[in-house]
C-alpha positions as CSV (number, residue, x, y, z in Angstrom):
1,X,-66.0,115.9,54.1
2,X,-64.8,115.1,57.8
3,X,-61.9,112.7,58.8
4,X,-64.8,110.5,60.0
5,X,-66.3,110.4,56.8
6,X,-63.1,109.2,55.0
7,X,-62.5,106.7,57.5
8,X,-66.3,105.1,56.7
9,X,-65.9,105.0,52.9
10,X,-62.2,103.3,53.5
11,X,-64.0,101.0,55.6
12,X,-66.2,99.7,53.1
13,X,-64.3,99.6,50.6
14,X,-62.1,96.9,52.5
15,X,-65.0,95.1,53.4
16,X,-65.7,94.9,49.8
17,X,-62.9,93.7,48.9
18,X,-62.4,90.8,51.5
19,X,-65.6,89.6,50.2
20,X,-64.8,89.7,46.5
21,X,-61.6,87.7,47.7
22,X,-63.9,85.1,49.0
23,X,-66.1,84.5,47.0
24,X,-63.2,83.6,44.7
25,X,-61.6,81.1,46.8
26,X,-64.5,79.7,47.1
27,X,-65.4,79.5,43.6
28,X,-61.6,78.2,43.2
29,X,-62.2,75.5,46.0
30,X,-65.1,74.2,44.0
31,X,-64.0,73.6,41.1
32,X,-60.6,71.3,42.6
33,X,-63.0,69.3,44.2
34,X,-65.2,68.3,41.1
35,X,-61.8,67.7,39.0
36,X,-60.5,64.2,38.0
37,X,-63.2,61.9,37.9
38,X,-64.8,60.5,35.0
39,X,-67.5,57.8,33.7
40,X,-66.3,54.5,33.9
41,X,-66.9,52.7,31.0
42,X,-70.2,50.6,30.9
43,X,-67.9,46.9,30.1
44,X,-66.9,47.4,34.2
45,X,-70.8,47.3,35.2
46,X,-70.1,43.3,34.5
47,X,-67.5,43.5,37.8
48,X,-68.8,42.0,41.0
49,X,-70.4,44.6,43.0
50,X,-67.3,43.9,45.8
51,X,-65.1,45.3,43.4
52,X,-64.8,49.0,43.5
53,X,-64.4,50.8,40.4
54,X,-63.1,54.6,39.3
55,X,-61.6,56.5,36.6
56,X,-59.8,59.8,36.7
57,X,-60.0,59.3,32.3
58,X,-56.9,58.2,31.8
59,X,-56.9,55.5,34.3
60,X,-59.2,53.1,35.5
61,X,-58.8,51.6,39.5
62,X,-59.9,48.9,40.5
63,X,-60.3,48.3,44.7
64,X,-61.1,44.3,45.6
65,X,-60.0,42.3,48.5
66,X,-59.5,39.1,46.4
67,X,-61.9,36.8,47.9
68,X,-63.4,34.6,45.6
69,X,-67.6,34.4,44.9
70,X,-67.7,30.9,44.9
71,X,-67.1,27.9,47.3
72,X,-63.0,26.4,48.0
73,X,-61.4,23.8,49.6
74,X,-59.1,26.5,50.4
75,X,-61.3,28.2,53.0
76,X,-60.9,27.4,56.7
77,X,-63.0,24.7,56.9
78,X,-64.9,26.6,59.9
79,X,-65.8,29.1,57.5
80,X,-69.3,28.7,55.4
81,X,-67.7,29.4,52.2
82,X,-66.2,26.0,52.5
83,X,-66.0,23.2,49.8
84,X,-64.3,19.7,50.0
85,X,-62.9,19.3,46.8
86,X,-65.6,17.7,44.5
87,X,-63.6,18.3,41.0
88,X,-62.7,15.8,38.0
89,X,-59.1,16.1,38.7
90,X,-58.1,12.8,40.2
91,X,-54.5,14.0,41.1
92,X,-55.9,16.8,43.0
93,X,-53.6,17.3,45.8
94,X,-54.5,20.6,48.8
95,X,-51.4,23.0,49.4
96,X,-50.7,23.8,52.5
97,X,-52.4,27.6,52.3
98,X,-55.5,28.7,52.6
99,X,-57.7,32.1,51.3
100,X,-57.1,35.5,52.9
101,X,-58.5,38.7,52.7
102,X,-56.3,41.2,50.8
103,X,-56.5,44.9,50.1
104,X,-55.3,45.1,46.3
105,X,-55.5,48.5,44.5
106,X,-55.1,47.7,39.9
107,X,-54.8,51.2,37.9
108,X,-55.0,50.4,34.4
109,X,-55.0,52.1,31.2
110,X,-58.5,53.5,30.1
111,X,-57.1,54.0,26.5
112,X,-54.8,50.7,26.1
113,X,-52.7,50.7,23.2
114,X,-49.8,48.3,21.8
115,X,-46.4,48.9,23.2
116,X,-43.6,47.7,20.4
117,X,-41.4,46.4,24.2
118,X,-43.9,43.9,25.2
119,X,-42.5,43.9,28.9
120,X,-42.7,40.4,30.3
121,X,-45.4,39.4,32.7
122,X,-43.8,38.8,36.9
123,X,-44.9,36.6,38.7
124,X,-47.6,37.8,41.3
125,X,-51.0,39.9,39.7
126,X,-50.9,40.8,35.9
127,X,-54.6,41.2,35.8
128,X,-58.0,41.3,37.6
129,X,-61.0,38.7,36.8
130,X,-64.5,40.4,37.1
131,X,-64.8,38.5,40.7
132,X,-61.9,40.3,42.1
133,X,-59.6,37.7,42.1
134,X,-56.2,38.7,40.7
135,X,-55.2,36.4,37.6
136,X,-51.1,35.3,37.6
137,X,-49.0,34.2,34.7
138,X,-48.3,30.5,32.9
139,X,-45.5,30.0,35.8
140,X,-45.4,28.7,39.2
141,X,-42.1,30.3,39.6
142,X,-39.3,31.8,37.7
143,X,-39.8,29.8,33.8
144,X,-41.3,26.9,35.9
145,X,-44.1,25.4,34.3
146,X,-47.6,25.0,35.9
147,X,-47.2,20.9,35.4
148,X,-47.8,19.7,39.3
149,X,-48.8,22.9,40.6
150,X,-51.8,22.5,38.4
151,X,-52.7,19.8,40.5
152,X,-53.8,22.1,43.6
153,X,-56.0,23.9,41.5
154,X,-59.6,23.6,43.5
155,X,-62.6,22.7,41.7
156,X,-63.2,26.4,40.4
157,X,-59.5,25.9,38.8
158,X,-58.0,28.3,42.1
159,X,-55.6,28.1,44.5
160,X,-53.9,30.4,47.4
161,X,-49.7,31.3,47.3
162,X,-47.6,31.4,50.5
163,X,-48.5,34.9,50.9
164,X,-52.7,33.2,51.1
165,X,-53.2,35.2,48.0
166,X,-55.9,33.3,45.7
167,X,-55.6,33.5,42.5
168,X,-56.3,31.7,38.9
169,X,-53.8,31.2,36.1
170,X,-55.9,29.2,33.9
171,X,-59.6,29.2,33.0
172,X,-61.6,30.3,36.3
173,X,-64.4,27.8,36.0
174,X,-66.9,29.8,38.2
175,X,-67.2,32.3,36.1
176,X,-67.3,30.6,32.7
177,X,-69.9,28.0,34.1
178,X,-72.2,30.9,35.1
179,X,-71.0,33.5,32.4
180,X,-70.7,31.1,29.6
181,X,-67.3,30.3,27.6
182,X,-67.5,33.4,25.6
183,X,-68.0,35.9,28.6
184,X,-65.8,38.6,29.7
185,X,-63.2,36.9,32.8
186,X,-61.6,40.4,33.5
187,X,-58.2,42.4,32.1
188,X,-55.1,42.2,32.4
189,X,-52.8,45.1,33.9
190,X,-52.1,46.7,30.4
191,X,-56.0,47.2,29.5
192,X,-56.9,44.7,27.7
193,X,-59.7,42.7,28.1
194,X,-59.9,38.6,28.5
195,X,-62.1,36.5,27.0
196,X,-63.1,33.1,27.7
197,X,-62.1,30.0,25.0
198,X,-65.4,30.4,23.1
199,X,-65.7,32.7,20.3
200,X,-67.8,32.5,17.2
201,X,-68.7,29.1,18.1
202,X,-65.4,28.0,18.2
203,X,-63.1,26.8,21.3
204,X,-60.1,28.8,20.7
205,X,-56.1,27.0,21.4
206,X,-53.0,29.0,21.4
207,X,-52.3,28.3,17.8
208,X,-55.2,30.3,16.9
209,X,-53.6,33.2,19.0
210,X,-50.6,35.4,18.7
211,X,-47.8,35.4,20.5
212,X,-48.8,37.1,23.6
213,X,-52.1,34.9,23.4
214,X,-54.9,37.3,21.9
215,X,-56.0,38.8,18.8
216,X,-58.2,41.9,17.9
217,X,-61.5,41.9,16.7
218,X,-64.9,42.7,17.5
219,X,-66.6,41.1,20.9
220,X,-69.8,42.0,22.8
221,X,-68.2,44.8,24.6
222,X,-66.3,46.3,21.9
223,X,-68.5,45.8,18.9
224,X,-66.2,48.3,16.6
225,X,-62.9,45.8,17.6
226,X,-59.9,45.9,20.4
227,X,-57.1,43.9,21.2
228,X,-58.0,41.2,23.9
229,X,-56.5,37.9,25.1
230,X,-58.6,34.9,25.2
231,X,-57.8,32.0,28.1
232,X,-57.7,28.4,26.3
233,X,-56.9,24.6,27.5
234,X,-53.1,24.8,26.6
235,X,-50.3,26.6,27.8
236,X,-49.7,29.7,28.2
237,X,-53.5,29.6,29.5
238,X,-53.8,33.7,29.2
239,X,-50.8,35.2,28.1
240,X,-47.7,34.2,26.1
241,X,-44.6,36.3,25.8
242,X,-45.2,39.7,27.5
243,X,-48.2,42.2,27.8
244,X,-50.0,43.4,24.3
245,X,-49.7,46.9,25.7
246,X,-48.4,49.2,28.3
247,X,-48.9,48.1,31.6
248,X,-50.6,50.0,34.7
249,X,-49.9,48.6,38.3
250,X,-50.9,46.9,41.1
251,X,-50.5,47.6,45.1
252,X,-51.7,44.8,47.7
């Protein structure tokens, strides 16, 4: 065999090679691509459509700009989503903000479970309703009660923070007007769902509840049982002392 002949079969030999090497990077680039998503579980097909939802299996994000579904007072009054203030609250008094588009990113536990440290809610979001409206604590401010803040609540029980951020920390009326008092409202950043005052035919207070304002048993979504948190009339509202489990986080 001549020098050419070597020089052929060396040839394709590399040529083979570079394409063996290829076809595994490719096979390699395929499969990072299809890795960490998973099925969200069917409870989040009751979140608006506005909201967008993912799961990576452990964790499930949630995407919403925080704009309400319903009619304020609290919109520019230029804007058609405006609503004079047509509530039963005769002390009703307007803050001085108004509702702004946000851009809030919630990861939460797909698995919750209790956490024995209970870590205290902050002020700010500690949950998500199914509207996409972030859901804040029993406080207007550091252990300062809701007592005349209460009194800017609009007619859907809402109301915007200096930083225009709406929000609910009691019952948000829209959605338990439409949903019913027993519906899913949203969860909270550990997990775990909330439930409206209603269940079993009963309207639920906080002495029916533990200390962090929930209990576990079986509901719609959950028919074998989890720990949830159910909103009443009296303080704390929707939770008491601290989260039921461990919670995720939130980014604005």
């Amino acid at each position: 065999m001549n020098k050419f002949s070597f020089a052929g079969i060396a040839l394709l030999l590399l040529a083979s090679l570079i394409s063996v090497s290829c076809k595994k990077d490719a096979a390699s680039t395929s499969t990072t691509t299809t890795t960490g998503t998973a099925a969200v579980p069917d409870v989040f097909k009751k979140f608006n459509s506005t909201v967008t939802i993912s799961s990576d299996g452990s964790t499930i994000t949630l995407k919403c700009d925080g704009v309400p579904d319903h009619k304020s007072c609290y919109f520019q009054n230029t804007d058609s989503r405006y609503q004079a203030y047509n509530g039963t609250n005769t002390a009703f008094s307007k803050n001085p903000n108004y509702i702004s588009t946000k851009s809030y990113t919630f990861k939460i536990p797909a698995s919750p479970a209790v956490n024995a440290a209970h870590e205290a809610t902050p002020l700010g979001p500690i949950g998500v309703a199914i509207n996409g409206v972030p859901i804040y604590n029993q406080y207007a401010g550091p252990n300062q009660p809701l007592t005349s803040e209460i009194n800017s609540f609009d007619q859907y029980n809402g109301h915007p923070d200096q930083s225009y951020s709406y929000h609910y920390h009691v019952e948000p009326l829209y959605i338990t007007l439409n949903n019913t008092k027993s519906a899913l409202i949203g969860f909270l950043l550990d997990g775990f769902p909330v439930y409206g005052p209603l269940e079993n035919g009963k309207t639920l207070v906080s002495a029916d509840l533990d200390t962090y304002h929930g209990h576990t048993s079986a509901t719609t979504d959950y028919p074998n049982g989890i720990y949830h948190y159910h909103i009443t009339a009296d303080a704390p509202y929707i939770n008491g002392s601290g989260f039921y489990g461990t919670k995720g986080s939130v980014t604005q």
